[in-house]
N, C-alpha and C positions, 0 to 999 in steps of 0.2 A: 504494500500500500504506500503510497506517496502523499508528503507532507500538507497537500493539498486537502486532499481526501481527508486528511486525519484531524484536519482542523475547521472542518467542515460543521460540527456540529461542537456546541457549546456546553455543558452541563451545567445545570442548575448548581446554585450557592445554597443550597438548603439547611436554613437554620430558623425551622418556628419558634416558635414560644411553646416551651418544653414545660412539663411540670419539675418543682424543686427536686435536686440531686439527679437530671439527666442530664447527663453532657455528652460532648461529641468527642468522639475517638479521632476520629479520624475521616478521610473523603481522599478514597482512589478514584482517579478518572481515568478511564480508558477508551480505547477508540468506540465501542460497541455500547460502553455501558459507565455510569459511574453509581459508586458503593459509600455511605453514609454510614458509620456505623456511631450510634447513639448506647451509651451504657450507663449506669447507675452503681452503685456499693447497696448488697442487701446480705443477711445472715439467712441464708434458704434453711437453717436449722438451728434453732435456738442457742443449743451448744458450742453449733459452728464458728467459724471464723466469716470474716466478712467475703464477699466473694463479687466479679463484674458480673452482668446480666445482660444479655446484650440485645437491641432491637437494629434490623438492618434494613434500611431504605434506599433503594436501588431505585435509580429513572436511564430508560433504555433512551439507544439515541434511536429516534423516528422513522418505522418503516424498518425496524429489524425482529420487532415482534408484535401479537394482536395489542397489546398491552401498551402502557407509555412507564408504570411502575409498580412497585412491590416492595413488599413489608414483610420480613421473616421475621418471626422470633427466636432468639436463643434457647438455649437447653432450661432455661428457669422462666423466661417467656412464660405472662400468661396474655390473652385467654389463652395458647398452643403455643407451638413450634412452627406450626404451618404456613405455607407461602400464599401470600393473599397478592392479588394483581388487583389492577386499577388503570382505568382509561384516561382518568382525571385526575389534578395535584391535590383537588379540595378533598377529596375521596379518599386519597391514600395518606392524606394530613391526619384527617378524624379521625381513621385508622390506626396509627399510627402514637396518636393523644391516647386513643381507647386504651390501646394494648400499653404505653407508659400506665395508665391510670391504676389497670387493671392489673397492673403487675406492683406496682404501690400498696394499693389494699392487701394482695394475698401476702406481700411480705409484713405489712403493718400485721395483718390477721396470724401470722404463724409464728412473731414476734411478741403477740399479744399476753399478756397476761393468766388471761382465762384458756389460750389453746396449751399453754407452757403447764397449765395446771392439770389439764385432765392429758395431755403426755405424760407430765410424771404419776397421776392416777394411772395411768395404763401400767407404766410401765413396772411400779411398785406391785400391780397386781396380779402381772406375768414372774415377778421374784417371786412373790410370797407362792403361786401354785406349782413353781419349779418347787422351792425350798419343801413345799408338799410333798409331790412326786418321789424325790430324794429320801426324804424319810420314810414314805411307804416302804421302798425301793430297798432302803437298810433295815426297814421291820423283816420283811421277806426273805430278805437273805442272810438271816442272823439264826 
């Protein structure tokens, strides 16, 4: 391809109005396609350490696919992981705010208080019916 061609199409500068703690990674441009990658810091497990999350906003250059863009999410991504396309910037924007939003709550939500409580209920009630088990386990075999 010639420098012509390669300069033929421009990529969008995309930066909305994000909700608090998303920022921008980064923005590859390539001849075909440019890649937006927006991430955030969340604990996907109470215990855990803090970790990126990532959402990816890609806009294709015109006339190389039915679509004009697309919105993945990362492996912690909510609502999914899945590849959503879009004909329009306003469409794949809302989209895009959604799944920030939505990915907000579930970490506010598994952060929470009340979910941290009934994990450790669970988990307290899976020792106490091993610690059961075990002592049947040493009645029987004594």
């Amino acid at each position: 391809m010639n420098n012509k061609q390669e300069r033929s199409w421009e990529p969008l500068v995309f930066r909305p109005e994000r909700p608090a703690g998303w920022e921008v990674l980064e923005q590859i441009d390539g001849v075909r396609n440019s890649y937006i990658s927006f991430y955030r810091w969340g604990k996907i497990h109470h215990n855990g350490e803090p970790q990126r999350i990532f959402l990816i906003f890609c806009e294709f250059k015109p006339g190389t696919q039915n679509y004009s863009y697309s919105v993945r999410g990362g492996r912690h991504a909510k609502p999914d992981e899945s590849l959503k396309q879009f004909k329009d910037l306003k469409s794949a924007t809302d989209y895009l705010i959604y799944a920030m939003e939505s990915t907000d709550r579930w970490i506010e939500e598994i952060n929470s208080e009340k979910y941290v409580k009934a994990y450790n209920d669970r988990i307290a009630k899976l020792v106490a019916e091993h610690e059961k088990r075990e002592a049947r386990m040493k009645e029987a075999f004594e």
